[in-house]
N, C-alpha and C positions, 0 to 999 in steps of 0.2 A: 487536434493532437497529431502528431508524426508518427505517420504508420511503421517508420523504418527505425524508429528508435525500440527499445527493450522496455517491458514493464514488467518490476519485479515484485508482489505481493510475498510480503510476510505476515505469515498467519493466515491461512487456506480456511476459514470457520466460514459463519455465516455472511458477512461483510467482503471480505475477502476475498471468499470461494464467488461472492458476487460479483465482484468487481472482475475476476479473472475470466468467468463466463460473457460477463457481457466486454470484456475487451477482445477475446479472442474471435468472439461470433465475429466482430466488426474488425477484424481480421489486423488486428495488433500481434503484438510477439509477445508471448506473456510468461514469465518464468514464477515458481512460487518455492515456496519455504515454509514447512508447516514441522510439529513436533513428532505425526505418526504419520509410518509409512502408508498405514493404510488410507490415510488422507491424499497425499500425493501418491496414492495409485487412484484414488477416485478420481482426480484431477486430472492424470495425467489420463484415464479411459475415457471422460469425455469430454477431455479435447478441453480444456478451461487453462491449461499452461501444456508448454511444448517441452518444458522441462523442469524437474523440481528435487527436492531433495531436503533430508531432515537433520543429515551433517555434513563436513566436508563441503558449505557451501562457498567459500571466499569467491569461486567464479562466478557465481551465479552473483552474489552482490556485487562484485569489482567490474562487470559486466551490463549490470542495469544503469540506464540512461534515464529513468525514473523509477521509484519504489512507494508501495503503497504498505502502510502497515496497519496491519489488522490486530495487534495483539494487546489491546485495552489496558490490562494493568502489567503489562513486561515490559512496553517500552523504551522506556527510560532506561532499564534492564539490558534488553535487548541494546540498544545503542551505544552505552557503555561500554559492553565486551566488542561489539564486532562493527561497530560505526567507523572506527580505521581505517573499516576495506570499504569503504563508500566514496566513489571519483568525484574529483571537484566539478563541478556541472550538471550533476544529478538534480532533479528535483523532485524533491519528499514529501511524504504528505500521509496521512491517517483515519479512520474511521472512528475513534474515540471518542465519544460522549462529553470524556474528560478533560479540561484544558487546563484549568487551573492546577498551579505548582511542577506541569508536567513540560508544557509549551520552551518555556525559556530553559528548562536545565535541560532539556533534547539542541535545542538551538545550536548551545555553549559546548556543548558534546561533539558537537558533529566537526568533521576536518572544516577546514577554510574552503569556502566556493561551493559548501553544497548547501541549499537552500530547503528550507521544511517550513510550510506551509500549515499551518493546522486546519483541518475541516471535519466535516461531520454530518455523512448522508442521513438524515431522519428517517429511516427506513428498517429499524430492529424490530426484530417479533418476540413472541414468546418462546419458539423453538432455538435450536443453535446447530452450528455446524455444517459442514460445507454440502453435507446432503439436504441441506433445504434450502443454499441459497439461491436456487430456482424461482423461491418463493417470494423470495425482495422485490421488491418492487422500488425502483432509484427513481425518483420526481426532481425535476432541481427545482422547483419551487421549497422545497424542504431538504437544500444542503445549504448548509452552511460553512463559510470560511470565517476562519479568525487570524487574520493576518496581524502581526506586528510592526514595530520599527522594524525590524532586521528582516522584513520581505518584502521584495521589487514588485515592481508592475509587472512586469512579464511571471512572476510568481506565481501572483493573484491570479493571472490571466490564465494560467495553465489550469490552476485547478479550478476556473470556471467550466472552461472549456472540459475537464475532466467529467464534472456535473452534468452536462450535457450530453 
């Protein structure tokens, strides 16, 4: 992964809040997006995004060079209203459980040139939220990708590498 590009997590919860801890340890640029402020104040206190915010975010997405979303059943949702501000060259990608019916209408949503990958670190607990994503534990023996027609090799290749 390129350390000089931007990683934007939407949805700061368990998953999320994971993926943002362990990208920044490993000294990435990590921006986040979550629904309460007190989330990205937790985030932003230890150090898991360099910047985040719960509205008024168009920079923060017009600005990531990769986005990871954490938010299970919005989505589609989510993509819908504010998938516009997402730059062609971005590459996308999810923690979702869920693929079916969800995969191909995010695809079809998104502007020309930006690429979403579906995947799926096996790694959920019974708790939730970004004060326990400490507790995740990411194996890539148990992520999975589900790639389609409409994702390149170098796609796939990103979110292997993301796995790892």
């Amino acid at each position: 992964l390129d350390k000089s590009k931007t990683y934007l997590i939407v949805g700061l919860g368990l998953l999320g809040g994971r993926y943002a801890q362990v990208l920044s340890s490993h000294g990435y640029h990590v921006t986040g997006i979550a629904r309460s402020r007190e989330t990205i104040d937790y985030a932003l206190q230890h150090e898991y995004i360099a910047e985040g915010a719960t509205e008024n975010f168009d920079a923060l997405v017009t600005g990531a060079d990769c986005i990871i979303f954490g938010l299970y059943y919005f989505l589609l949702e989510w993509v819908k209203q504010y998938g516009h501000l997402i730059q062609p060259g971005t590459m996308v990608t999810d923690v979702s459980g869920v693929k079916r019916g969800v995969v191909e209408p995010v695809q079809a949503a998104l502007p020309e040139g930006v690429e979403f990958i579906a995947s799926h670190p096996m790694a959920g607990r019974e708790t939730s939220g970004i004060t326990h994503s400490a507790e995740v534990n990411f194996a890539p023996a148990n992520f999975i990708i589900t790639p389609t027609d409409k994702n390149t090799q170098a796609g796939i290749d990103w979110c292997h590498a993301l796995a790892e």
